[in-house]
C-alpha positions in Angstrom: 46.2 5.4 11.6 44.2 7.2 14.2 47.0 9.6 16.1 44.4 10.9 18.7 42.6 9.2 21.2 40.0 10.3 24.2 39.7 8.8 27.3 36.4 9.6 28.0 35.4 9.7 32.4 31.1 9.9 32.0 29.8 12.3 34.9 25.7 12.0 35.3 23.6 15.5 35.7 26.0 16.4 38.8 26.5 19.6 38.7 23.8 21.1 36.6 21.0 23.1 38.6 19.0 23.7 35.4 16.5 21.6 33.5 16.8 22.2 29.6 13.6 21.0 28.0 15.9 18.4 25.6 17.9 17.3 28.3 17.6 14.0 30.2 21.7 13.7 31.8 20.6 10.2 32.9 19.9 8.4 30.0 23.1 9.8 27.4 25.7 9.4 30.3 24.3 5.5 31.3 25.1 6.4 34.9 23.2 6.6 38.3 25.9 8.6 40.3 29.4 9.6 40.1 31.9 7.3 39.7 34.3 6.5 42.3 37.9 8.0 42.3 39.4 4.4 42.3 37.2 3.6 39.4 38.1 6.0 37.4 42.0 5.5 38.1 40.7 1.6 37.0 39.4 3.4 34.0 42.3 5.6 32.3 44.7 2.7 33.0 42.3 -0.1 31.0 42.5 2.6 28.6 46.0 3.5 28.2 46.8 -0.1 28.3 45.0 -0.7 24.8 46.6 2.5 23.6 49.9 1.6 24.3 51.9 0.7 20.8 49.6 1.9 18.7 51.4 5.2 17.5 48.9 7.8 19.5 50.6 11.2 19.3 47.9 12.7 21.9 46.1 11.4 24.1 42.9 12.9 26.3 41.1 12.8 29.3 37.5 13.9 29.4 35.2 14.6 31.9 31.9 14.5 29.9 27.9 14.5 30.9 27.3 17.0 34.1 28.4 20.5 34.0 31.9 19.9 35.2 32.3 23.4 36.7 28.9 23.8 39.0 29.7 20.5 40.8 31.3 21.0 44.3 34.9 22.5 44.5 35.9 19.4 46.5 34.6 17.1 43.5 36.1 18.4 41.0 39.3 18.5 42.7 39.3 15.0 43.1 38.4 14.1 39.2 40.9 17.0 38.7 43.9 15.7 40.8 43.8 12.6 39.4 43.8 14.0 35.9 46.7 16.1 36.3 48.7 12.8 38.2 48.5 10.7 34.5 49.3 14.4 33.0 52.4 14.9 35.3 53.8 11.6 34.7 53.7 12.3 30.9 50.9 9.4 30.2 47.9 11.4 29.2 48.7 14.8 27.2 45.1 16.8 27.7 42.7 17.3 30.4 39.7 18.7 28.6 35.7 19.2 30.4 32.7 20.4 29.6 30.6 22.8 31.0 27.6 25.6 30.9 28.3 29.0 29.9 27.2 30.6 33.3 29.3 28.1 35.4 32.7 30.1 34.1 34.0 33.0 36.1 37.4 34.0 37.2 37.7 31.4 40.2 37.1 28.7 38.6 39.1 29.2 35.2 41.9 29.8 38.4 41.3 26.5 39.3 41.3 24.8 36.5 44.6 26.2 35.3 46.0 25.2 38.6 45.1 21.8 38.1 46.6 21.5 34.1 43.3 21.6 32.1 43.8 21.8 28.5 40.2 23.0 26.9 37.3 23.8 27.8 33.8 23.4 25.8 30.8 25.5 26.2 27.5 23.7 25.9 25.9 26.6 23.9 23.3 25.1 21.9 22.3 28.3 20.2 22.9 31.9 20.2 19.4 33.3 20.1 17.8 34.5 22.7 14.5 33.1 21.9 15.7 29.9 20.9 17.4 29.8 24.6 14.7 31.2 26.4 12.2 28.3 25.2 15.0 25.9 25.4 15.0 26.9 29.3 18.7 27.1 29.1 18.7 29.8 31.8 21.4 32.0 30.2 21.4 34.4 27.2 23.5 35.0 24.1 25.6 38.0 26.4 26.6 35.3 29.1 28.4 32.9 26.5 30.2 35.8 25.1 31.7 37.3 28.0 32.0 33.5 29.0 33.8 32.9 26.0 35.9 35.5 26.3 37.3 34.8 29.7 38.1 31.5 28.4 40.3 32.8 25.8 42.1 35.5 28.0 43.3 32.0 30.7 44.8 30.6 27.7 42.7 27.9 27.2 41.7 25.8 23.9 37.8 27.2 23.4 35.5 24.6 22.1 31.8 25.4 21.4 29.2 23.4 21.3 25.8 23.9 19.1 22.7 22.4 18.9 20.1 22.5 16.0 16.3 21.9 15.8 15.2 23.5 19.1 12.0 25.5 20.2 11.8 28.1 17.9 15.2 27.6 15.9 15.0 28.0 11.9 18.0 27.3 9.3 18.4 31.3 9.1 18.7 30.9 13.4 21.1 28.2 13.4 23.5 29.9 10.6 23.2 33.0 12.1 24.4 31.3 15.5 27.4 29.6 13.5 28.1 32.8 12.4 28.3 34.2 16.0 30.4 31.5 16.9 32.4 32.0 14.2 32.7 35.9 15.6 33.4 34.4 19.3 36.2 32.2 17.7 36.8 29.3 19.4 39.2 26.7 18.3 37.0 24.0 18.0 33.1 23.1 17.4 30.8 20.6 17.9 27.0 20.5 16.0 24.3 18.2 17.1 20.8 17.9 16.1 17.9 18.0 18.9 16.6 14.0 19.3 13.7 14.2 22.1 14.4 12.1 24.9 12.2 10.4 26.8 11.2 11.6 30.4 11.8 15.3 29.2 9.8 18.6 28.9 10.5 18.2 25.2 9.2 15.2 25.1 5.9 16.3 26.5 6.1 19.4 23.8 6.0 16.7 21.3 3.4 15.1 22.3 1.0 18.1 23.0 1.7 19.2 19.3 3.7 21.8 21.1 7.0 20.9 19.2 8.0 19.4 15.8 11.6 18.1 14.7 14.0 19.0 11.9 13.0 16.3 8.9 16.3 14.3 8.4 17.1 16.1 5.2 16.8 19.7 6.9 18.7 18.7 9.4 21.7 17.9 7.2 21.3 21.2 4.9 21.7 23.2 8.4 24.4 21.5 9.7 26.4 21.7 6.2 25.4 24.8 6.3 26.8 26.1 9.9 29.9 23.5 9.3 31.0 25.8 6.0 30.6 28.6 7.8 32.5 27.3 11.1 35.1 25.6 8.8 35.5 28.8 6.6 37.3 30.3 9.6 39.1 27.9 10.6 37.5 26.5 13.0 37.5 22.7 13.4 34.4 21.1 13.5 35.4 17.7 15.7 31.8 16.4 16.0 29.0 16.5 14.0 26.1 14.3 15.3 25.7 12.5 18.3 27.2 8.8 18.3 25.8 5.8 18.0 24.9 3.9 21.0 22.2 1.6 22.8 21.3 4.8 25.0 20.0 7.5 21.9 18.9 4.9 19.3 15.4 5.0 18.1 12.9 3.0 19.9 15.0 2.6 23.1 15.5 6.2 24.9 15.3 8.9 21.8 11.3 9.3 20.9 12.1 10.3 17.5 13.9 13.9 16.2 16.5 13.7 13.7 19.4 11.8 14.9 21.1 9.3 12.5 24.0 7.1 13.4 25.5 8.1 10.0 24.8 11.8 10.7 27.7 12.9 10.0 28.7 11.0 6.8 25.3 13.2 5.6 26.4 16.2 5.8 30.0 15.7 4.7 29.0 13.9 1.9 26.9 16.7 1.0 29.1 19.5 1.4 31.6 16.8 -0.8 28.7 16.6 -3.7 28.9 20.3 -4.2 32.1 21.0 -4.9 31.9 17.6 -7.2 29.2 18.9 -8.8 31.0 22.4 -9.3 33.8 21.2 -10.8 31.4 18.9 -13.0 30.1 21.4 -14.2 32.6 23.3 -15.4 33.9 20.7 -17.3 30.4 20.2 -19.2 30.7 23.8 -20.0 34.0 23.2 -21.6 32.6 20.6 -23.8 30.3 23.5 -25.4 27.0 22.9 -26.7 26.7 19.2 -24.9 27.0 17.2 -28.0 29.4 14.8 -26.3 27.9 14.2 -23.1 25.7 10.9 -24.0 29.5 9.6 -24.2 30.9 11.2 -21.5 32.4 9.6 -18.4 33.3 11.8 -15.1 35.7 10.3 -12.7 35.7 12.2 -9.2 38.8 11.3 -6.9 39.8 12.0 -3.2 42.1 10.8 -0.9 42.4 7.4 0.4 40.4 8.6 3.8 37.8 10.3 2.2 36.8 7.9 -0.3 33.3 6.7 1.8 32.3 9.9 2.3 32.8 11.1 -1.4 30.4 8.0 -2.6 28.5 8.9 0.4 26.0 7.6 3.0 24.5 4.6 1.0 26.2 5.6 -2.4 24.2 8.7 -1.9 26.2 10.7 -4.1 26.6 7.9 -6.8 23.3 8.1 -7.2 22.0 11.4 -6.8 24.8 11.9 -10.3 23.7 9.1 -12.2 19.9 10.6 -11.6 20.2 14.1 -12.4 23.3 13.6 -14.8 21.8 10.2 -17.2 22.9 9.1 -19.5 26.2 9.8 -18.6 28.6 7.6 -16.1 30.5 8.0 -13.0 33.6 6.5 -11.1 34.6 7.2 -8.2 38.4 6.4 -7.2 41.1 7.1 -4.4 44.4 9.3 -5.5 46.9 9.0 -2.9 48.9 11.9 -4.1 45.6 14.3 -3.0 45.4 15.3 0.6 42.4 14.7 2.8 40.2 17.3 1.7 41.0 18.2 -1.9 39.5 16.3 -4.8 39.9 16.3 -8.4 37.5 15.6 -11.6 38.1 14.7 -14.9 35.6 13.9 -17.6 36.2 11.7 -20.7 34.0 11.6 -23.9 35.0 8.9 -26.0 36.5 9.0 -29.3 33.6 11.8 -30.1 35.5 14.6 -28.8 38.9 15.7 -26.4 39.8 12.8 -23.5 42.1 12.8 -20.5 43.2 16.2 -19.5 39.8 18.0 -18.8 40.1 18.2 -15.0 39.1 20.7 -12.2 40.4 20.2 -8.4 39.8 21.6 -5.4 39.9 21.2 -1.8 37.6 21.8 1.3 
């Protein structure tokens, strides 16, 4: 049962004085202008009305869309007051936002602490200077870490947020930005792929010849990549992908890039088929010089949770073993005794050689 649940308060391009070459505020927050304060009151109690009985441990509000912090004091104040109102009466627990790394300074982390914010996320997108200059993000690699930094020394919950696929980014750029991140250490990460929107500079890149996206399958070895790296220090990764919705699906507002409404099942299912594929082979090693393995039946198990993603996205997985691994068959079951996160594999070969008991396990 999900024990977490966001009330999410869209904010259009208020507050944002630059023009990144991907970034069209319009179109992903589906607003014209800022919502009214009555209307977002309206808002968090529809939502806390459907969350009522349902066993949520924590609940959010979160001012997504603009850059929260480079709006008007007297704005955010007003999105801020009534935030901290739900918080005080003990109906919402968090009161996160979102915002650029050169928006931060002491005043306004002052601020925001006065008014009960819980985390804060930086909207990074890379940590290369070149990648950010042709991005036109109008803030180097230095800002976010002293940006970062300050973050941390308020006592706020650090999120950072990457993107991969931009002007001038490679898979060595966007690991080597994870790993940055990873040196920054916030408490949580989010990883999207670039889509090109329309009505952007990017946009016009792409058509000039200027501009090429990740391929699909590039984009999910990078963002396996930089999520084993982030995950590796224990970082959580909350968000990989951007979600699916009538604003960013192909055809309608995203002129093509890499996004995927499943883009996250891609890469975890990935980074879940090579540690299957690890512990597989082990076990073929154990049988010695392969005699057995015409006979040979490998069962992989997870938790109940993680069962989809273990198969993977269109029984990815299911089939990339019975391709590279034929003649020999797979199952793929739940255990409820593993945790979400560890998995297990045994191999069986028949009445030609040793059953049962041959098992590896691990956990992510």
């Amino acid at each position: 049962m999900k024990s977490h649940a966001i009330i999410p308060i869209f904010l259009p391009h208020e507050g944002c004085r630059n023009d990144c070459v991907f970034c069209n505020q319009k179109t992903i927050t589906a607003r014209g202008r800022l919502p009214e304060p009555g209307a977002v009151r309206a808002t968090i109690g529809e939502y806390l009305d459907t969350i009522r009985g349902r066993g949520i441990q924590t609940v959010e509000i979160a001012f997504f869309g603009g850059s929260f912090t480079g709006m008007p004091v007297e704005i955010q104040t007003t999105y801020l007051a009534i935030a901290r109102d739900f918080k005080s009466r003990g109906e919402i627990d968090k009161i996160r936002l979102s915002t650029r790394p050169d928006y931060i300074n002491d005043e306004i982390l002052g601020l925001l602490k006065a008014y009960s914010v819980d985390i804060i996320e930086l909207g990074v997108q890379s940590l290369d200077d070149g990648v950010l200059a042709l991005s036109n993000r109008g803030h180097d690699s230095a800002c976010v870490i002293r940006s970062a930094a300050l973050i941390k020394s308020y006592g706020f919950t650090l999120g950072i947020q990457l993107m991969i696929g931009l002007p001038g980014d490679t898979f060595e750029k966007s690991v080597l930005s994870a790993e940055k991140t990873v040196a920054i250490g916030p408490d949580i990460a989010r990883i999207y792929p670039t889509i090109i929107l329309r009505d952007t500079e990017l946009e016009k890149m792409y058509r000039r010849g200027d501009y090429a996206p990740l391929d699909l399958e590039e984009a999910v070895r990078t963002a396996k990549a930089m999520c084993l790296a982030l995950r590796g220090a224990g970082i959580n990764v909350i968000r990989i992908g951007l979600k699916s919705s009538d604003f960013v699906a192909e055809g309608k507002d995203a002129m093509g890039g890499t996004y995927h409404p499943a883009f996250r099942q891609l890469v975890e299912g990935d980074i879940i088929r090579d540690i299957l594929e690890g512990q597989l082979a082990a076990l073929i090693a154990a049988t010695g010089d392969g005699t057995y393995l015409r006979h040979a039946c490998a069962t992989f198990f997870c938790s109940p949770d993680s069962l989809s993603d273990m198969i993977g996205h269109k029984k990815r997985n299911r089939l990339y073993f019975e391709t590279k691994y034929s003649p020999m068959h797979f199952n793929f079951r739940t255990d409820p005794a593993l945790a979400e996160g560890c998995f297990r594999t045994s191999i069986d070969v028949g009445d030609a050689g040793p059953q049962g008991g041959s098992e590896r396990f691990a956990c992510l």
